[in-house]
C-alpha positions in Angstrom: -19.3 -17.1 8.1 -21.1 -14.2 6.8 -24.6 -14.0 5.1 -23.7 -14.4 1.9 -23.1 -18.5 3.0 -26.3 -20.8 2.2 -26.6 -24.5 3.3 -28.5 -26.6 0.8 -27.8 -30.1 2.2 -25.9 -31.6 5.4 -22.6 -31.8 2.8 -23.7 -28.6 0.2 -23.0 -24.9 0.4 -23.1 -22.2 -1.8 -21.1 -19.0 -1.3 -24.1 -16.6 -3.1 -26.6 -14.3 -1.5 -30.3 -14.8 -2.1 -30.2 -12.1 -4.7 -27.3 -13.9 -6.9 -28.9 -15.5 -10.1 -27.5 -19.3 -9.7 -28.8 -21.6 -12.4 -30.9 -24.2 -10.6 -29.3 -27.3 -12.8 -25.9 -26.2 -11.6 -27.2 -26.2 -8.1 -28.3 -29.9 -9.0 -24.7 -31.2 -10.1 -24.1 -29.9 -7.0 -26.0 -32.1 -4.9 -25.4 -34.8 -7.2 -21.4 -34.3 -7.2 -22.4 -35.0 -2.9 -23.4 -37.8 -3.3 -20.2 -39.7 -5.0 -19.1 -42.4 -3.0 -16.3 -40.9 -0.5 -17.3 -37.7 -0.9 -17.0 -35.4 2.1 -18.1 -31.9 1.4 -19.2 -30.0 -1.7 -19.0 -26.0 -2.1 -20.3 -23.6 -5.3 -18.6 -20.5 -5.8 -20.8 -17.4 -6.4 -19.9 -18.0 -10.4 -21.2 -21.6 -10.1 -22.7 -22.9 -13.4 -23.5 -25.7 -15.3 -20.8 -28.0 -16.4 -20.8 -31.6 -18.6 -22.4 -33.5 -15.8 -20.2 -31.8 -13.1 -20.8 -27.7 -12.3 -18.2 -25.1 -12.9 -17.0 -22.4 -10.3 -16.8 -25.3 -7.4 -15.0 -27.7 -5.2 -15.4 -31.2 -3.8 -13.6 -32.5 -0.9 -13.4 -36.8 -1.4 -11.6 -38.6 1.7 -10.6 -41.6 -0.1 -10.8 -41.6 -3.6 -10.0 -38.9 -6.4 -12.3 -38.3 -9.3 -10.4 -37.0 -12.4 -13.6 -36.3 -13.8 -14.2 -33.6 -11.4 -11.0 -32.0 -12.4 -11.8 -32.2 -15.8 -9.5 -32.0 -19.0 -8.0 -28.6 -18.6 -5.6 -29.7 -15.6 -3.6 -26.6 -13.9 -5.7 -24.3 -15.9 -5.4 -20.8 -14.0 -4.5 -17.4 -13.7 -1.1 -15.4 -14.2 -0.7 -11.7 -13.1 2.2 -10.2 -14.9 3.7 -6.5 -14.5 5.2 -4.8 -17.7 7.6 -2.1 -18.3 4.8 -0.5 -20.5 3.7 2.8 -19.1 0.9 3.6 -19.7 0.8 7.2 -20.4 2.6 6.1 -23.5 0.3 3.3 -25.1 -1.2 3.3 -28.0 -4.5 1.2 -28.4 -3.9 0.7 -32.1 -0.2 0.1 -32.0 -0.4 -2.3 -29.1 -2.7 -4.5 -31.3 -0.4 -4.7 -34.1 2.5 -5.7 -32.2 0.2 -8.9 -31.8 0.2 -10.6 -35.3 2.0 -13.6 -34.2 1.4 -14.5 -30.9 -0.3 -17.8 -31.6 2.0 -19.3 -34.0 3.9 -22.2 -32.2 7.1 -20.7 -30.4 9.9 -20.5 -32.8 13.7 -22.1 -32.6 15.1 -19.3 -30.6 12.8 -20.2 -27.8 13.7 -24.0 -27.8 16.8 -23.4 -25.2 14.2 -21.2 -22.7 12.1 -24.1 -22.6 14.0 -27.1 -22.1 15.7 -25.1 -19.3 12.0 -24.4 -17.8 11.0 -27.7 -18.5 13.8 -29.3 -16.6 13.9 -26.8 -13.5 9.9 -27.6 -13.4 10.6 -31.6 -13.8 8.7 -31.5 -16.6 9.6 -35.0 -19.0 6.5 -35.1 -21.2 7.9 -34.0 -24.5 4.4 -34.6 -26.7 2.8 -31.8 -26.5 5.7 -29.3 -26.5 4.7 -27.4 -29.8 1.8 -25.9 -27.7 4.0 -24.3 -25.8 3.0 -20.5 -25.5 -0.3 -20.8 -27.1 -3.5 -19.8 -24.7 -6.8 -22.2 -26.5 -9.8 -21.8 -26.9 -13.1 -21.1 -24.9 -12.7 -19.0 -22.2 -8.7 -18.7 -22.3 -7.5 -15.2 -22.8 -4.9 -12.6 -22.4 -5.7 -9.2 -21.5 -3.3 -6.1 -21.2 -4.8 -4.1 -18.0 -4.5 -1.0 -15.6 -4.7 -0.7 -12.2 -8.3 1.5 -12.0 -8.4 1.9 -8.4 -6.5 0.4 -5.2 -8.1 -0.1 -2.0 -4.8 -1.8 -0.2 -1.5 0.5 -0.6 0.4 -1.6 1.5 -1.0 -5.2 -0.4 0.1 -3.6 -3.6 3.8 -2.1 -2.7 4.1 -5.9 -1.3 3.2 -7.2 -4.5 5.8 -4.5 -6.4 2.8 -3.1 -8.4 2.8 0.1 -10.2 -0.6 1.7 -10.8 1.5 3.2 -14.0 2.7 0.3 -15.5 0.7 -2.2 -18.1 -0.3 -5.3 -16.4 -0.6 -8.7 -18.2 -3.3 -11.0 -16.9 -3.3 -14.4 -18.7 -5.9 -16.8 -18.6 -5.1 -20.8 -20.0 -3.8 -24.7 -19.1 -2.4 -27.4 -19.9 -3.9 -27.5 -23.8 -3.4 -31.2 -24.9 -2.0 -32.5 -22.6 -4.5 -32.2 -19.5 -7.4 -33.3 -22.1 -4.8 -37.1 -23.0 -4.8 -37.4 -19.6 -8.1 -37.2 -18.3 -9.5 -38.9 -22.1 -6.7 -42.1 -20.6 -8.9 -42.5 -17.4 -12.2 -42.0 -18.8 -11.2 -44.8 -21.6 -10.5 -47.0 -18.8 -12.9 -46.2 -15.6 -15.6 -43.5 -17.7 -16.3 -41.5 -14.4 -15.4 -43.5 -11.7 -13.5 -42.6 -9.3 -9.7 -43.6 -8.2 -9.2 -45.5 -4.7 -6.1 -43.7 -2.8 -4.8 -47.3 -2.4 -4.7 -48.3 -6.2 -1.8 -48.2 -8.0 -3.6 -46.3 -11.1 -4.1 -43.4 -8.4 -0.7 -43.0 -8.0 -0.2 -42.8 -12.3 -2.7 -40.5 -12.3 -1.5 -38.0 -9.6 1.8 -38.2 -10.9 0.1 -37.2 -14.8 -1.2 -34.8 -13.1 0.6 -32.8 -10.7 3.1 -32.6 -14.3 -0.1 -31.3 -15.9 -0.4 -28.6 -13.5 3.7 -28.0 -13.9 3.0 -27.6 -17.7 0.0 -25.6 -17.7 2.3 -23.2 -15.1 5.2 -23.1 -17.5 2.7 -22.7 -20.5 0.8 -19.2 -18.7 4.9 -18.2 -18.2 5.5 -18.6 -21.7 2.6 -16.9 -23.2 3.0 -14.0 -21.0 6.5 -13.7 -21.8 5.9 -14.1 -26.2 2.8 -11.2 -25.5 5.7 -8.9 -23.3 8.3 -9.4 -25.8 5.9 -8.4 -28.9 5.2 -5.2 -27.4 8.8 -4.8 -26.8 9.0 -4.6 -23.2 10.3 -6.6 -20.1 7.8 -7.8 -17.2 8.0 -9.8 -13.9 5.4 -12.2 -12.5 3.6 -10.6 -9.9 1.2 -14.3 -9.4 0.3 -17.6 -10.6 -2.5 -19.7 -9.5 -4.2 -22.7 -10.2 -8.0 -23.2 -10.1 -8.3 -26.5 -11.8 -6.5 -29.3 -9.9 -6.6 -32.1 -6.9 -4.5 -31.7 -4.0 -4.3 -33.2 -0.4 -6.4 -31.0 1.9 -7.1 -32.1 5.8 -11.1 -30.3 5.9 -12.9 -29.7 9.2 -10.0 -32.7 10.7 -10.8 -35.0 7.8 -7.9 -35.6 5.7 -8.7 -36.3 2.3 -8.0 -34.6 -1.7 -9.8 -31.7 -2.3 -10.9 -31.3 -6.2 -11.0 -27.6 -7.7 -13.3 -27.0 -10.9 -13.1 -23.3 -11.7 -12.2 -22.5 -8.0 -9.6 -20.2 -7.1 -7.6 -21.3 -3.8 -7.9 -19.0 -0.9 -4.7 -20.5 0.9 -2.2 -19.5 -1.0 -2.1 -15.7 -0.6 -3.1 -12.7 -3.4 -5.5 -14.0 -5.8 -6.8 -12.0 -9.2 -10.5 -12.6 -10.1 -11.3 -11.1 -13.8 -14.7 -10.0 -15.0 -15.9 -10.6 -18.6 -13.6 -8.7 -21.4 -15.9 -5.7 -20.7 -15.7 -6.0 -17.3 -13.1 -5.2 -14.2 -10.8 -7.8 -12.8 -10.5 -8.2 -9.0 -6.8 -8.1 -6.6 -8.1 -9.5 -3.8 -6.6 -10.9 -0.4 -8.3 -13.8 1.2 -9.1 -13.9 4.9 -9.3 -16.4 7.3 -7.8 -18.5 4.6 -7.2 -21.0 7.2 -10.6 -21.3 9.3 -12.6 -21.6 6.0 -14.6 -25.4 5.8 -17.5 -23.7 4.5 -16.2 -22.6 1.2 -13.7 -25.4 1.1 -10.8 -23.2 1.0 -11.5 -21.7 -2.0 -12.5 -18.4 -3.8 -14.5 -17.5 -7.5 -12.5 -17.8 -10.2 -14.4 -15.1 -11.9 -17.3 -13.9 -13.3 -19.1 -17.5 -14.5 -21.3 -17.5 -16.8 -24.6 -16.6 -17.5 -25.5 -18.2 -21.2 -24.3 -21.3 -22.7 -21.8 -21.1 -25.6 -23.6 -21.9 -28.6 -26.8 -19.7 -27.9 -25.0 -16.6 -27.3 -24.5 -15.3 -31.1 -28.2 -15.8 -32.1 -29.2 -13.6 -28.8 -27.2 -11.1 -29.6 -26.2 -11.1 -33.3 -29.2 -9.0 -34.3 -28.4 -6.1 -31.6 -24.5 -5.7 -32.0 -22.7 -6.2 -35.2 -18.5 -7.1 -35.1 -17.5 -3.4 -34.7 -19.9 -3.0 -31.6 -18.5 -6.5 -29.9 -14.5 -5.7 -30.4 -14.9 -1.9 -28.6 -16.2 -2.6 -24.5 -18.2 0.0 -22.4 -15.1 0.3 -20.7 -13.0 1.8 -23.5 -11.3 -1.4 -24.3 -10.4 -3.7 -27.8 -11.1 -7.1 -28.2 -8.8 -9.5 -30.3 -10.9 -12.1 -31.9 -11.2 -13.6 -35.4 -13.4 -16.1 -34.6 -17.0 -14.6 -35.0 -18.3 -17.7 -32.8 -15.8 -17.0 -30.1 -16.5 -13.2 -30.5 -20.3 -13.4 -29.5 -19.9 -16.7 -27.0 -17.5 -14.8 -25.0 -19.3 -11.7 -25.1 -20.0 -9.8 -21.5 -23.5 -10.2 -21.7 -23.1 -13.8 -21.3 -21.0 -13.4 -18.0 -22.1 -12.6 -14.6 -21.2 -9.2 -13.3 -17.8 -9.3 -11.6 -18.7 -6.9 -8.8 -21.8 -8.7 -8.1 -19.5 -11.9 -7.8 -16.8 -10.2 -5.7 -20.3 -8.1 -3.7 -20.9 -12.2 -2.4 -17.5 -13.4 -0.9 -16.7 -10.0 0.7 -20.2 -10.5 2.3 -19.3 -13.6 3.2 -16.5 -12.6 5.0 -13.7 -14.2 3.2 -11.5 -11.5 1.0 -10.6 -8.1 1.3 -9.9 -5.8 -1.7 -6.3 -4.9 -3.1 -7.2 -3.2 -6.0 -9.8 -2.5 -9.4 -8.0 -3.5 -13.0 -9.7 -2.6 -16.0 -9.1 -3.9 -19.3 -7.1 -2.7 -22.3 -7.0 -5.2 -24.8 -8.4 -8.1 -24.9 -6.6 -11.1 -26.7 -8.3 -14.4 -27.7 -7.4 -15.5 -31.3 -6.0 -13.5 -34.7 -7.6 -16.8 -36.5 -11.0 -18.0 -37.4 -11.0 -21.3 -35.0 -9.9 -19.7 -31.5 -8.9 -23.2 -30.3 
């Protein structure tokens, strides 16, 4: 592995250079996540931060037991690449914006038929939660209308069926309610404990789950296809991934269920890896994918953050008023009624994207496809954002 690789215990590493600024109580959930009963091995990202009692940007191989805890609410949450039939020598900033007025209503009747053929081809039987359907959240969730800036892998990109004049649609969100019933269900009945592969409440849970992740799949599908249609175009998925989610994972000839927080898989071909709103997004190939103990398989799943939500409007609410926080250094517009959301999602509170991408390409375990910059950036139209 390459330098960017540091070993803080006999079961921690962290994929981040010396230089990378890595909170140090995120490095102690960390070590503390290690010492779970059954767990194996325990890797931080280079956009590692503080979670509720478990850190973000991470994952945690367990041989015997899962921890829904470590998974958290937000199961299947993860990133969507879409190509559109925009070009974009003919957009207009101001007119692309309008178009989105209703994109966070619930999905009217005409939908209905599209998504009870999804949900059936997906095996999807949970009907409670249907009206969130298409509908991106709160937090963190976005989606953001991008351009191919630079490409550093020709062939990668004619593979994909990218065109460097086309719109792109990344889309950033979950499984909404349903994820957060699901992990509130275990916590009611075991509050962090984990789940013994031989219980018969393991079994309930991984089937809840590996749905979840189906939902949240269908869900990014959905949303991108609303934000394409409102602009009046067609598109075609060009990626989906998970970051959020337990799977079975044999690690350094140990077979056992390897838990993602907020990491991206590196086994599973072209990953995307966005910045902050004002900040490029990452097409990147992983290498090695199948070699790769050290990093536990797994990638950034962007930028991570710098500042806690909550503290981020009174640091910055006297230096940049609405107008300054809705137009980015990079030529961008920002889509947010919440004035809360607006400043707790602000780039300054993120990690630089290059400097997270600087750490795994030291590290030896991507290669670069290609440089997206943001367009527009959607979050909410409302005042709540969630």
């Amino acid at each position: 592995m390459g330098k960017s690789v540091q070993k803080i215990t006999d079961k921690v590493s962290l994929i981040a250079s010396k230089n990378t600024w890595v909170e140090g109580l995120a490095i102690q959930q960390l070590i503390k996540t290690s010492e779970l009963p059954s767990m194996n091995l325990v890797a931080g990202m280079p956009d590692l931060h503080p979670g509720r009692g478990y850190p973000i940007g991470a994952a945690f191989h367990a041989l015997d037991k899962v921890y829904p805890a470590l998974v958290g609410n937000d199961i299947g949450c993860g990133m969507a690449l879409w190509q559109t039939s925009t070009k974009l020598a003919k957009l207009n900033l101001l007119k692309l914006e309008r178009k989105l007025k209703h994109v966070e209503m619930p999905l009217d009747d005409a939908w209905l038929p599209i998504i009870a053929r999804r949900k059936q081809e997906k095996r999807i039987i949970n009907s409670c939660f249907d009206n969130a359907f298409g509908t991106i959240g709160g937090g963190n969730h976005f989606a953001e209308f991008q351009a191919i800036e630079e490409v550093f892998n020709q062939q990668a990109i004619d593979e994909l069926g990218l065109d460097r004049k086309r719109l792109q649609l990344l889309v950033h969100s979950g499984s909404r309610g349903l994820g957060q019933s699901i992990l509130l269900e275990h916590v009611t009945k075991y509050s962090h404990g984990g789940l013994s592969t031989d219980s018969k409440d393991f079994g309930d849970y991984i089937s809840k789950h590996d749905e979840a992740v189906r939902w949240a799949e269908l869900n990014r599908e959905l949303i991108a296809l609303r934000f394409i249609d409102a602009i009046n175009a067609s598109g075609t998925m060009s990626m989906d991934v998970n970051h959020n989610l337990v799977t079975a994972k044999k690690v350094a000839n140990q077979n056992g269920w390897l838990h993602r927080k907020g990491a991206t898989p590196s086994d599973q071909g072209y990953v995307v890896i966005p910045g902050s709103r004002g900040d490029y997004t990452y097409l990147v190939k992983p290498i090695n994918a199948y070699t790769q103990s050290s990093n536990l398989f797994s990638l950034a799943h962007g930028a991570g953050r710098k500042w806690k939500r909550g503290e981020c409007q009174g640091r910055l609410s006297h230096k940049y008023k609405r107008e300054d926080m809705i137009n980015t250094a990079l030529g961008s517009r920002v889509v947010c009624g919440s004035k809360e959301l607006l400043y707790d999602e602000a780039p300054q509170a993120y990690k630089s994207s290059e400097s997270v991408i600087s750490d795994m390409l030291n590290a030896g375990l991507i290669e670069l496809v290609a440089k997206l910059r943001p367009v527009l950036t959607f979050k909410t139209n409302g005042s709540c954002g969630g």
